[in-house]
CHARMM-style PDB file with segment names, atoms N, HN, CA, C and O in Angstrom:
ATOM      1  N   UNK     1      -8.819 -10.138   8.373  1.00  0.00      PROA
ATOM      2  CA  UNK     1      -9.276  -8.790   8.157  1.00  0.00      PROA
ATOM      3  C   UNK     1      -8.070  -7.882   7.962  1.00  0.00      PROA
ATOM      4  O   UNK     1      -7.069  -7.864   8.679  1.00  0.00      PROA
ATOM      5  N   UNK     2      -8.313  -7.114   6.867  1.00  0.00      PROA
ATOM      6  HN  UNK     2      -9.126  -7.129   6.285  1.00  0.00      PROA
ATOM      7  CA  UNK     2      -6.915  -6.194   6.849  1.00  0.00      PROA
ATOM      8  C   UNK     2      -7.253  -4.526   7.587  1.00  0.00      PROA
ATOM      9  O   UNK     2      -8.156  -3.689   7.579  1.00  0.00      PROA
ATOM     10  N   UNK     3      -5.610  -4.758   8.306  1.00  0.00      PROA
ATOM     11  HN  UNK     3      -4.876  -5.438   8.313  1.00  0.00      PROA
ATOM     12  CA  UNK     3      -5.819  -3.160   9.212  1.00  0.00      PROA
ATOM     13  C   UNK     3      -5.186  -2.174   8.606  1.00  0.00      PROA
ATOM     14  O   UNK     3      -5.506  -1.052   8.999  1.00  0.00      PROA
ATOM     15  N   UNK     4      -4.206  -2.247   7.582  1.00  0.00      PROA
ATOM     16  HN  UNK     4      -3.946  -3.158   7.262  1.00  0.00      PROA
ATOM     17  CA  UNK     4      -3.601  -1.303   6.947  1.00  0.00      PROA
ATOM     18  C   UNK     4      -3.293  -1.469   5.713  1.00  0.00      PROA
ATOM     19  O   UNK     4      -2.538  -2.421   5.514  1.00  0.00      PROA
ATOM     20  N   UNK     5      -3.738  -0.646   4.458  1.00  0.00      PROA
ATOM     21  HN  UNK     5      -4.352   0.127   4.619  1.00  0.00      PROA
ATOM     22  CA  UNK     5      -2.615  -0.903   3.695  1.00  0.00      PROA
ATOM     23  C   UNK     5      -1.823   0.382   3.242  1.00  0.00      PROA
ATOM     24  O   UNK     5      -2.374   1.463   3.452  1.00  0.00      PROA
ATOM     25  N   UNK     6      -0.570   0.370   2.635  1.00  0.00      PROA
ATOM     26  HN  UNK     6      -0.122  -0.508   2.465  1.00  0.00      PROA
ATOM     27  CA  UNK     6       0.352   1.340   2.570  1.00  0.00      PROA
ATOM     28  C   UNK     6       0.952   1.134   0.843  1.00  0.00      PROA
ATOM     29  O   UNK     6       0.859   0.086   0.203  1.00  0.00      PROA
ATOM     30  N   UNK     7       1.411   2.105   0.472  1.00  0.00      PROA
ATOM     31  HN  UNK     7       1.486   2.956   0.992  1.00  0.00      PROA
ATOM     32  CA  UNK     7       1.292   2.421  -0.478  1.00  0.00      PROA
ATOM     33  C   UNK     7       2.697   3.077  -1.525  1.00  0.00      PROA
ATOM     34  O   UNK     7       2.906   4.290  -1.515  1.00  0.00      PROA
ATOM     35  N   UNK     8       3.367   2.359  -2.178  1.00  0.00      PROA
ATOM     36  HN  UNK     8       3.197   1.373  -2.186  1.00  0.00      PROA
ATOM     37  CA  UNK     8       4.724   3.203  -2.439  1.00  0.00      PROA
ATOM     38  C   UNK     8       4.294   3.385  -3.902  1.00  0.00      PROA
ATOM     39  O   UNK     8       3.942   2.345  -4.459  1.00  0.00      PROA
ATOM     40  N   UNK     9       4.244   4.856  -4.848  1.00  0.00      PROA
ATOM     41  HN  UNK     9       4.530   5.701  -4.396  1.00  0.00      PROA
ATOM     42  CA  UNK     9       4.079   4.588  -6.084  1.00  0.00      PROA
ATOM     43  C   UNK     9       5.583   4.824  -6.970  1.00  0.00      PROA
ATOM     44  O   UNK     9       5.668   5.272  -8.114  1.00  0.00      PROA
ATOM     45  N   UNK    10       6.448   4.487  -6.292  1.00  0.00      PROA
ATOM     46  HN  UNK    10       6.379   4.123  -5.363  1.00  0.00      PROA
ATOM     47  CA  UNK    10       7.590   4.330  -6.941  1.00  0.00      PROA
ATOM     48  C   UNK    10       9.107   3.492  -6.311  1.00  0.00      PROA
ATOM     49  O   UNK    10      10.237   3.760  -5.901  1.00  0.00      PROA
ATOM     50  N   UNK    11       8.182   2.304  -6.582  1.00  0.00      PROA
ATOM     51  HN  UNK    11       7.264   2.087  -6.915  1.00  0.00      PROA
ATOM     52  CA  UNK    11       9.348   1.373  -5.770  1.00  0.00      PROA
ATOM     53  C   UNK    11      10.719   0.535  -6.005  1.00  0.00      PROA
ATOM     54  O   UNK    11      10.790  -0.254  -6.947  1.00  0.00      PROA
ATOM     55  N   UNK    12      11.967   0.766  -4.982  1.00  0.00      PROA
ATOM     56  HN  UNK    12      11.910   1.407  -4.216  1.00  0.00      PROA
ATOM     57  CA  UNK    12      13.392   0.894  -5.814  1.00  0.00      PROA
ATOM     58  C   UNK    12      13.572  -0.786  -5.398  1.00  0.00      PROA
ATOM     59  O   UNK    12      14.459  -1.467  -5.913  1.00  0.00      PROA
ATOM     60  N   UNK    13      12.619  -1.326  -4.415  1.00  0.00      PROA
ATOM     61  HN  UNK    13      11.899  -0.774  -3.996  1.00  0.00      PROA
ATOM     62  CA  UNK    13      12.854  -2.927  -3.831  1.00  0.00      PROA
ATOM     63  C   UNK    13      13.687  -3.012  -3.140  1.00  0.00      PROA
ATOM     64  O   UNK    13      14.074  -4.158  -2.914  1.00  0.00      PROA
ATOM     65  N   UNK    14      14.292  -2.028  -2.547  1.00  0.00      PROA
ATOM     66  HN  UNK    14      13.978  -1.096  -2.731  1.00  0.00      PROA
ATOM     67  CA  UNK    14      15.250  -1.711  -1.869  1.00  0.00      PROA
ATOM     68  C   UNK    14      14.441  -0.430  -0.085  1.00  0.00      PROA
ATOM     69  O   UNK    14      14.617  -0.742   1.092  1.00  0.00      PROA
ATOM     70  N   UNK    15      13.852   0.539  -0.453  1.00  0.00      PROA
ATOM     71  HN  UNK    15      13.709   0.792  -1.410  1.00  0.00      PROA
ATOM     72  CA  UNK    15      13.312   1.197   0.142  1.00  0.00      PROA
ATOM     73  C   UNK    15      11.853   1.349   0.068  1.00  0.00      PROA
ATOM     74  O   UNK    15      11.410   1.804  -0.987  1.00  0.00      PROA
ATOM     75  N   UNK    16      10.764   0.950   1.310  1.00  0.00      PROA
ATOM     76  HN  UNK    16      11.123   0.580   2.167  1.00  0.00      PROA
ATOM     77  CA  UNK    16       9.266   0.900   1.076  1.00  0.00      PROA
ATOM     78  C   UNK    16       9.434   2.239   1.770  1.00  0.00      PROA
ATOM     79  O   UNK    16       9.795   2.476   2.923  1.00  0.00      PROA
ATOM     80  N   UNK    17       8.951   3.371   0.406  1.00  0.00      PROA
ATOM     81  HN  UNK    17       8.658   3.178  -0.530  1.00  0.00      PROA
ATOM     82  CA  UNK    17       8.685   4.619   1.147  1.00  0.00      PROA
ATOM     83  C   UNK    17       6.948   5.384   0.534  1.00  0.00      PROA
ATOM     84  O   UNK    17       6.564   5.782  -0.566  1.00  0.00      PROA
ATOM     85  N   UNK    18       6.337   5.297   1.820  1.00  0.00      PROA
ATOM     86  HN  UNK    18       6.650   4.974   2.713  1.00  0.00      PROA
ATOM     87  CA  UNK    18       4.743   5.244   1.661  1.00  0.00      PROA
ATOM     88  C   UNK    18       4.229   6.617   1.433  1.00  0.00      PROA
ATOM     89  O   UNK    18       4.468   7.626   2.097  1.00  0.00      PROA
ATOM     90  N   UNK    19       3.268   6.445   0.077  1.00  0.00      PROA
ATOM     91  HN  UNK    19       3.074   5.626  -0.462  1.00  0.00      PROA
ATOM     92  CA  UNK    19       3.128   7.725  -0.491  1.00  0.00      PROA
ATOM     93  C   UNK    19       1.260   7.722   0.127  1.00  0.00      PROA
ATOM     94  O   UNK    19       0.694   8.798   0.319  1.00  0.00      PROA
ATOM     95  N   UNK    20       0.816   6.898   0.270  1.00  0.00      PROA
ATOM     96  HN  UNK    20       1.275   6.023   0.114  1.00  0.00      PROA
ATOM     97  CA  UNK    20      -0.566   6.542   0.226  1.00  0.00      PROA
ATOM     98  C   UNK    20      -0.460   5.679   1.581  1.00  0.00      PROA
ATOM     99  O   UNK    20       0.425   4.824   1.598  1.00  0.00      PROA
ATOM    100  N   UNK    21      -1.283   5.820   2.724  1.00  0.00      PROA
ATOM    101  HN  UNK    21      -2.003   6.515   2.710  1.00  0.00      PROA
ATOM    102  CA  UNK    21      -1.890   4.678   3.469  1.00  0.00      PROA
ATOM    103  C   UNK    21      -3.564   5.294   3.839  1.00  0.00      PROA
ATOM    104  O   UNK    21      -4.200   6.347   3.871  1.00  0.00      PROA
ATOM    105  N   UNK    22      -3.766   3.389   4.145  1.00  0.00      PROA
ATOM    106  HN  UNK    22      -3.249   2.533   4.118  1.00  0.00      PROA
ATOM    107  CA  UNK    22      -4.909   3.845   4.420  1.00  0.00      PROA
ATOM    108  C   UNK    22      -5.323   3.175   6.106  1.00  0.00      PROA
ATOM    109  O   UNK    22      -5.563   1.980   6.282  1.00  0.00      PROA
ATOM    110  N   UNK    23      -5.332   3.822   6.800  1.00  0.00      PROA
ATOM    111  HN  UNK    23      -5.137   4.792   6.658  1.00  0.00      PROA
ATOM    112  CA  UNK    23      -5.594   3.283   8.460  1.00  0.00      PROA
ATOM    113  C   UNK    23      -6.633   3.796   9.333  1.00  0.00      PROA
ATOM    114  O   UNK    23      -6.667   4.768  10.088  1.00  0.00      PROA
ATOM    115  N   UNK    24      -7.713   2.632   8.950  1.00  0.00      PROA
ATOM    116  HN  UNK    24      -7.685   1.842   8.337  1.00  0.00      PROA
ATOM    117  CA  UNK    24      -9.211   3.230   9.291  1.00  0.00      PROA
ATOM    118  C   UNK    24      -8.648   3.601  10.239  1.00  0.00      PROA
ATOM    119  O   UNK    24      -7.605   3.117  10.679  1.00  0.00      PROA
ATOM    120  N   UNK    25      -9.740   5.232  11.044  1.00  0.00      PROA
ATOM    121  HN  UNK    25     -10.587   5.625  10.687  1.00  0.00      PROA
ATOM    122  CA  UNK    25      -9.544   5.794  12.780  1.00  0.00      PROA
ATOM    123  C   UNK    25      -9.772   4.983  13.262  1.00  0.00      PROA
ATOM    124  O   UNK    25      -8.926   4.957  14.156  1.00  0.00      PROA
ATOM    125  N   UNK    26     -10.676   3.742  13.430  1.00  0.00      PROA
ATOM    126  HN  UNK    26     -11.363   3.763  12.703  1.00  0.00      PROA
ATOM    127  CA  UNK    26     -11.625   3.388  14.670  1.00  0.00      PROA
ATOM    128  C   UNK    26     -11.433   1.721  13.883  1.00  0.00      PROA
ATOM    129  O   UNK    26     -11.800   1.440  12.742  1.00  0.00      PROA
ATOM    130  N   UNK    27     -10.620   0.593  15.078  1.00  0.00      PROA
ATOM    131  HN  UNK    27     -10.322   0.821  16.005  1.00  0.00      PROA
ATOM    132  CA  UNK    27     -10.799  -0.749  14.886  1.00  0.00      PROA
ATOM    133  C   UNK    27     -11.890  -1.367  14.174  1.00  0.00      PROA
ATOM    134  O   UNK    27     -11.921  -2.476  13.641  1.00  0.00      PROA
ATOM    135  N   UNK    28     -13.088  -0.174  14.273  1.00  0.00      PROA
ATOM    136  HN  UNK    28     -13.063   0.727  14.706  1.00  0.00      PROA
ATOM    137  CA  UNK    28     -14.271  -1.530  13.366  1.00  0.00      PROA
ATOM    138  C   UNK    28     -14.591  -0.917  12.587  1.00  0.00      PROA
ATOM    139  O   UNK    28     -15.774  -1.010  12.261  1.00  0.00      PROA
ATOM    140  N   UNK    29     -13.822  -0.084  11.963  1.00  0.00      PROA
ATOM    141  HN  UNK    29     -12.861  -0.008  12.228  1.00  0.00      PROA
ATOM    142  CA  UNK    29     -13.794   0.362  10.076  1.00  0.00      PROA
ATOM    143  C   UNK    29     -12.604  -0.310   9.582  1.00  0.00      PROA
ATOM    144  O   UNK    29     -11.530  -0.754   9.989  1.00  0.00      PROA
ATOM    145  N   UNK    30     -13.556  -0.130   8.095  1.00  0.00      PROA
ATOM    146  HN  UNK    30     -14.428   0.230   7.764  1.00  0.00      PROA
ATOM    147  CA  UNK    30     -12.365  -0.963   7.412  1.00  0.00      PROA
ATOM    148  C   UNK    30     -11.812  -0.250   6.309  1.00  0.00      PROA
ATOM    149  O   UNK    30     -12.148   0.827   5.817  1.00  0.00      PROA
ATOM    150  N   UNK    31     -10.703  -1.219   5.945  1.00  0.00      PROA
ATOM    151  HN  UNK    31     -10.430  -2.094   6.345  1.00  0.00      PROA
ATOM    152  CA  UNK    31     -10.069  -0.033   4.623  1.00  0.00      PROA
ATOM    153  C   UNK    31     -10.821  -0.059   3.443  1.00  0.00      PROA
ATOM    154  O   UNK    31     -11.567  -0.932   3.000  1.00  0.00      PROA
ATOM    155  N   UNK    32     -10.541   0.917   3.055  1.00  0.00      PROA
ATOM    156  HN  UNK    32      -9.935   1.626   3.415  1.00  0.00      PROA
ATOM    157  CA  UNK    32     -11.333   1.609   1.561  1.00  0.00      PROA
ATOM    158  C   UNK    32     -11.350   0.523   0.822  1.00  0.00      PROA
ATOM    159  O   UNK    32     -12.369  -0.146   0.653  1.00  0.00      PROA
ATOM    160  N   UNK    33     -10.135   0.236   0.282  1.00  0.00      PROA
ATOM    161  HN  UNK    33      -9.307   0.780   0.419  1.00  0.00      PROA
ATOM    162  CA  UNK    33     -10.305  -0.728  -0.738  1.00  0.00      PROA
ATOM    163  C   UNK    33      -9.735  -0.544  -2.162  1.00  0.00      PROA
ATOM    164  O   UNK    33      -9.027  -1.359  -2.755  1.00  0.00      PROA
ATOM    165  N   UNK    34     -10.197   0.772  -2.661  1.00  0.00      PROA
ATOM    166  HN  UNK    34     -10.772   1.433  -2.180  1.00  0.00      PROA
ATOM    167  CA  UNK    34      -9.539   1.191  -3.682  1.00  0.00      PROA
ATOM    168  C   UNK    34      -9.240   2.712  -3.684  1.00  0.00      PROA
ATOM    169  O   UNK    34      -9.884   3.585  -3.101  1.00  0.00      PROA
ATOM    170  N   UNK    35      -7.964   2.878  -4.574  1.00  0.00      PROA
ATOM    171  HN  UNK    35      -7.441   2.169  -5.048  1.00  0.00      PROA
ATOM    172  CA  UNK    35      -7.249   3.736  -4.434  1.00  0.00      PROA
ATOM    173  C   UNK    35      -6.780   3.912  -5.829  1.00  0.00      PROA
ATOM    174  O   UNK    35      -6.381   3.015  -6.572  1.00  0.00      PROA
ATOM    175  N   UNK    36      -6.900   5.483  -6.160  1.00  0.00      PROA
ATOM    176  HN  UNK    36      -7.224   6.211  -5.557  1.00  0.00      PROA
ATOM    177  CA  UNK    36      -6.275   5.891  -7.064  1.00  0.00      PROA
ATOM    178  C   UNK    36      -5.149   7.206  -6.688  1.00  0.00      PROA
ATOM    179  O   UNK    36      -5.294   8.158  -5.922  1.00  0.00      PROA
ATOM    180  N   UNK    37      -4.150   6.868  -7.446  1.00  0.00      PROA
ATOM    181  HN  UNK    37      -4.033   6.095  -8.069  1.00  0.00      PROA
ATOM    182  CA  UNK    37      -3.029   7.861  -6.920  1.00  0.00      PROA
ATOM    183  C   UNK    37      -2.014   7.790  -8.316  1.00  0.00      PROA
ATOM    184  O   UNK    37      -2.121   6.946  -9.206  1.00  0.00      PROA
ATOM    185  N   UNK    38      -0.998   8.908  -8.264  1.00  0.00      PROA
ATOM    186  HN  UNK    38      -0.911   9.593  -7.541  1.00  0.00      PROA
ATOM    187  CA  UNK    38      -0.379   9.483  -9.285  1.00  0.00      PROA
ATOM    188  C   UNK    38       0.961   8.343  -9.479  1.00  0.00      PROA
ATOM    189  O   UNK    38       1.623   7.949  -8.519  1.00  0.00      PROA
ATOM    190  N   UNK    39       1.128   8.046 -10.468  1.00  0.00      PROA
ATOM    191  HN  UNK    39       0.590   8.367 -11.248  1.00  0.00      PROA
ATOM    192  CA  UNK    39       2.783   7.301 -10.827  1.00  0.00      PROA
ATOM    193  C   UNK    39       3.707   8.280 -11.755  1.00  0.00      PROA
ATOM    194  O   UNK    39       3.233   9.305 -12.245  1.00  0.00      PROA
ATOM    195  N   UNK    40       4.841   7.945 -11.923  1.00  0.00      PROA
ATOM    196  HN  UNK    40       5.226   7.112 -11.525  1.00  0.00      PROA
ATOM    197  CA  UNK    40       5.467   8.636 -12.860  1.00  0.00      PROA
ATOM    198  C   UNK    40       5.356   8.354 -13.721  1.00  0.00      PROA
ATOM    199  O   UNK    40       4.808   7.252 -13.768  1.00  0.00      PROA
ATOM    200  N   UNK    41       5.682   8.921 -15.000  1.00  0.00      PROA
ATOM    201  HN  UNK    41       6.127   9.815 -14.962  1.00  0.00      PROA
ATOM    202  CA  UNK    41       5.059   8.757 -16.305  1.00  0.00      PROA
ATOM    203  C   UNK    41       6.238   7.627 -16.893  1.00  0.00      PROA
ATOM    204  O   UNK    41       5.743   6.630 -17.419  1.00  0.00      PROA
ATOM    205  N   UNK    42       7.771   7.694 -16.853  1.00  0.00      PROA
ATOM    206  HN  UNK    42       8.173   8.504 -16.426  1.00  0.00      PROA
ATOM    207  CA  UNK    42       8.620   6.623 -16.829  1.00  0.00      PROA
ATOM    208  C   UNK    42       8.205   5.499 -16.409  1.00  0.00      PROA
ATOM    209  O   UNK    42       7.269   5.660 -15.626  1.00  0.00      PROA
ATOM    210  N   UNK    43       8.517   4.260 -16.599  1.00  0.00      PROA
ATOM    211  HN  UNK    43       9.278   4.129 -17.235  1.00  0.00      PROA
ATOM    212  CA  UNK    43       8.218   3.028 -16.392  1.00  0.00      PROA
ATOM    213  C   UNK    43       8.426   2.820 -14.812  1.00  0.00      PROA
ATOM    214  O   UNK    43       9.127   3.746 -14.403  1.00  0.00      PROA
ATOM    215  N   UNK    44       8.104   2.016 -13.864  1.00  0.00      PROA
ATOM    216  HN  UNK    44       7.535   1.264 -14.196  1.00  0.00      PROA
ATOM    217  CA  UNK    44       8.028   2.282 -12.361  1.00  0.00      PROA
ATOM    218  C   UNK    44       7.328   0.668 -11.828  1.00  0.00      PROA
ATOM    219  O   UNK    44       6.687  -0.272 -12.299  1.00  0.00      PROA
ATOM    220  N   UNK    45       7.795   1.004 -10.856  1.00  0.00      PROA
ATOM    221  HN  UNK    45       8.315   1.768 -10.474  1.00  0.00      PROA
ATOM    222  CA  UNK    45       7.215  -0.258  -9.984  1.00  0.00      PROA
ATOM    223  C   UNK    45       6.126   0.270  -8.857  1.00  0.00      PROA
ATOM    224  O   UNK    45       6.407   1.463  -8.736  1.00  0.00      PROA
ATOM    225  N   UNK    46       5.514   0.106  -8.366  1.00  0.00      PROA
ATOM    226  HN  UNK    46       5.286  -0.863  -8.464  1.00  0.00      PROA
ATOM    227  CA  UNK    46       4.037   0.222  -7.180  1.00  0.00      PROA
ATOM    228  C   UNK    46       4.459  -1.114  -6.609  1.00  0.00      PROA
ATOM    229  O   UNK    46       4.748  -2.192  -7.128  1.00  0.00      PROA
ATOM    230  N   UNK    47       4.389  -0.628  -5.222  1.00  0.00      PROA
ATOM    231  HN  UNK    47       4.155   0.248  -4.800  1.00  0.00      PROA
ATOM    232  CA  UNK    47       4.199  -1.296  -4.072  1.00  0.00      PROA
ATOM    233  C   UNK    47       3.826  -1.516  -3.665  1.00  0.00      PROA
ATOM    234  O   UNK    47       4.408  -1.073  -2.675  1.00  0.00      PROA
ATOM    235  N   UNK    48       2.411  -2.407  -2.998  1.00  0.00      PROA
ATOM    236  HN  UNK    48       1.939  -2.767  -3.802  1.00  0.00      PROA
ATOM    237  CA  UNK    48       1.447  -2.559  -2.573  1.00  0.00      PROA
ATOM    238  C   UNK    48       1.499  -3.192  -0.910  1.00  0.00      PROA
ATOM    239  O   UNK    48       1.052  -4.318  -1.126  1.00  0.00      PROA
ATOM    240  N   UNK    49       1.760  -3.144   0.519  1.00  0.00      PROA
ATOM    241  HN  UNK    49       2.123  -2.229   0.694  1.00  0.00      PROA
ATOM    242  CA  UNK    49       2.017  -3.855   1.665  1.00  0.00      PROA
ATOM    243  C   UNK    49       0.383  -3.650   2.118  1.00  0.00      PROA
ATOM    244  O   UNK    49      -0.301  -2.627   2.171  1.00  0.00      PROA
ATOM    245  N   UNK    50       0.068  -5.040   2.413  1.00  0.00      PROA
ATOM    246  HN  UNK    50       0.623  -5.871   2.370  1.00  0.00      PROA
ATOM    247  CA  UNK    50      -1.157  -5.061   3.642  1.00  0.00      PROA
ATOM    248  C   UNK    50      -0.652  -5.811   4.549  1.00  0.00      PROA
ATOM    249  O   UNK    50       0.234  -6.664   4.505  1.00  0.00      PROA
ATOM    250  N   UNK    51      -1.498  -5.291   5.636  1.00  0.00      PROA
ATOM    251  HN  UNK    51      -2.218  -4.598   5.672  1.00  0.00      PROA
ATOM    252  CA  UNK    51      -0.881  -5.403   7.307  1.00  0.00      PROA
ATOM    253  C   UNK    51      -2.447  -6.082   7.756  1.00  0.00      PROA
ATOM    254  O   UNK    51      -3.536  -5.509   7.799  1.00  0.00      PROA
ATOM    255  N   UNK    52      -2.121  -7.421   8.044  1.00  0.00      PROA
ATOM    256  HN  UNK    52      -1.236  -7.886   8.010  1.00  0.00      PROA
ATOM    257  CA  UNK    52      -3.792  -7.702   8.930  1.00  0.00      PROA
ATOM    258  C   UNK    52      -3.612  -7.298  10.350  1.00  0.00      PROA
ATOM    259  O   UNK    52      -2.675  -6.795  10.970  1.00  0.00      PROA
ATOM    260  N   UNK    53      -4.700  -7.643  10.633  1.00  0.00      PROA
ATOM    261  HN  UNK    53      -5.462  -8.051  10.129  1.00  0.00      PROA
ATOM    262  CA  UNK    53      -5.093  -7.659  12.331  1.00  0.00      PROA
ATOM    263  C   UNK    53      -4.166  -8.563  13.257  1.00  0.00      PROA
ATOM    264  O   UNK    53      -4.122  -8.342  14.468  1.00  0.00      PROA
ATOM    265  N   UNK    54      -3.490  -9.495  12.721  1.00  0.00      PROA
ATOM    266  HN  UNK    54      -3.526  -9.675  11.738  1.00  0.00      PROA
ATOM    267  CA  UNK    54      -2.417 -10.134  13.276  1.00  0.00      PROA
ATOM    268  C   UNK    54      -1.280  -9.503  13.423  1.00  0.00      PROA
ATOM    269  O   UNK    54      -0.546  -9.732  14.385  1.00  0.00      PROA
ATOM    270  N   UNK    55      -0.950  -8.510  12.358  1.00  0.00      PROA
ATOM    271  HN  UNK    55      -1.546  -8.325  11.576  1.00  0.00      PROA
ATOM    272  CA  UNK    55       0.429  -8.103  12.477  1.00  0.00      PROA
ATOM    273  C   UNK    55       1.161  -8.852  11.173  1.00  0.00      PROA
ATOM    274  O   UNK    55       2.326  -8.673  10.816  1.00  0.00      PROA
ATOM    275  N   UNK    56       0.603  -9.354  10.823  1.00  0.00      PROA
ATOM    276  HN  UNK    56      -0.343  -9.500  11.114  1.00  0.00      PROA
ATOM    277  CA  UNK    56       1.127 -10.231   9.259  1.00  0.00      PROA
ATOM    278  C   UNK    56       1.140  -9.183   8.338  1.00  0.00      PROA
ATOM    279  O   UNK    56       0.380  -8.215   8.364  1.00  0.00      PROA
ATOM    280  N   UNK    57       2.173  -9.437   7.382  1.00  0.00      PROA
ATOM    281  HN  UNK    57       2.790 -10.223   7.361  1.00  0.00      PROA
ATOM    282  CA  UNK    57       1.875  -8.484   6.205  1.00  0.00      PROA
ATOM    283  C   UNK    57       2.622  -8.948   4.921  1.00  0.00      PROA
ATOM    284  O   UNK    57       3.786  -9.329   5.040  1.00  0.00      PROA
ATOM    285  N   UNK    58       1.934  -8.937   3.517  1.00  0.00      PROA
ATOM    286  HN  UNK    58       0.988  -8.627   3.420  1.00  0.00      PROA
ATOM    287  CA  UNK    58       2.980  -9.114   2.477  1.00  0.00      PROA
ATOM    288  C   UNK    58       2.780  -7.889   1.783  1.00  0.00      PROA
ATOM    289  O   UNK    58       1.957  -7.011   2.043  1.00  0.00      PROA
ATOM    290  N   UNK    59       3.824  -7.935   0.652  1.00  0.00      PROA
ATOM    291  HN  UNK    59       4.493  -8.648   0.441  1.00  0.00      PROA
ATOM    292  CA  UNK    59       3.443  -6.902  -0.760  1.00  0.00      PROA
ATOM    293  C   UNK    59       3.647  -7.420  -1.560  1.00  0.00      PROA
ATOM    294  O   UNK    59       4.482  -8.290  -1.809  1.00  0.00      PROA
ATOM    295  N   UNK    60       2.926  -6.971  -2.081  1.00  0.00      PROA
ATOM    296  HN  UNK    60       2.248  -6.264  -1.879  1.00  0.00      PROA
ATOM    297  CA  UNK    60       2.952  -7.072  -3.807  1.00  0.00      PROA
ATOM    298  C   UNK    60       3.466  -5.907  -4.600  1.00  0.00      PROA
ATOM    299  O   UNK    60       3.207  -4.717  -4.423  1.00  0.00      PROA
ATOM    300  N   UNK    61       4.252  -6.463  -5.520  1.00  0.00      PROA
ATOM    301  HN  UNK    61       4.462  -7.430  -5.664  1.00  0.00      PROA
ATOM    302  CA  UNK    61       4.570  -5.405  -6.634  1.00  0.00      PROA
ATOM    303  C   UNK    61       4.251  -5.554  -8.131  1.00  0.00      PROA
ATOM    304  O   UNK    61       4.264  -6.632  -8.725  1.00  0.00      PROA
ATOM    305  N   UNK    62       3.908  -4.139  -8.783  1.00  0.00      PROA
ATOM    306  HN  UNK    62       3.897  -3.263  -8.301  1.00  0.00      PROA
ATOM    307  CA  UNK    62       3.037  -4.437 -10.048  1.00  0.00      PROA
ATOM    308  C   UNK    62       4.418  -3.198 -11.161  1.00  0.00      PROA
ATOM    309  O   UNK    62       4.847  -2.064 -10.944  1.00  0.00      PROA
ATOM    310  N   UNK    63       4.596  -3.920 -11.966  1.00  0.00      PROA
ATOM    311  HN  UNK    63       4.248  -4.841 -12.142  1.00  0.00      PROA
ATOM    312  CA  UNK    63       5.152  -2.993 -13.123  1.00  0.00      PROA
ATOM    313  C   UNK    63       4.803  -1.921 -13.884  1.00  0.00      PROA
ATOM    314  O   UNK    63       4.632  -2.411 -15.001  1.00  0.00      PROA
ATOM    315  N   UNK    64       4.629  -0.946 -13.940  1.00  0.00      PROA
ATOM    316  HN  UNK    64       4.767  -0.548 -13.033  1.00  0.00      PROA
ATOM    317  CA  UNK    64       3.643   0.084 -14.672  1.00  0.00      PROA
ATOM    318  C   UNK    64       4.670   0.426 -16.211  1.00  0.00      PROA
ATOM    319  OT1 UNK    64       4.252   1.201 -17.072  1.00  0.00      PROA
TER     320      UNK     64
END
């Protein structure tokens, strides 16, 4: 189950700095799911980190 995810829309792969999270209030909500948010109009990287209920987490990164 995922407890967080966080959100960089301009990522250097060097610094995860979170423009977007999403952290249901209450343990038995869950995250949204989808998200729309602003990038720069220059070419850019998005960052994507989810955090489960374990404490595990990867990211993904997407090229815009």
């Amino acid at each position: 189950m995922i407890d967080t995810v966080l959100i960089d829309n301009n990522y250097d792969a060097k610094t995860f700095h979170i423009v977007y999270s999403d952290v249901p209030e209450r343990k038995d909500d869950l995250a949204k799911g989808k998200y729309e948010l602003e990038v720069p109009k220059s070419k850019t990287k998005v960052a994507v980190k989810i955090i489960d209920m374990l404490g595990e987490e990867v990211i993904n990164v997407f090229e815009l």
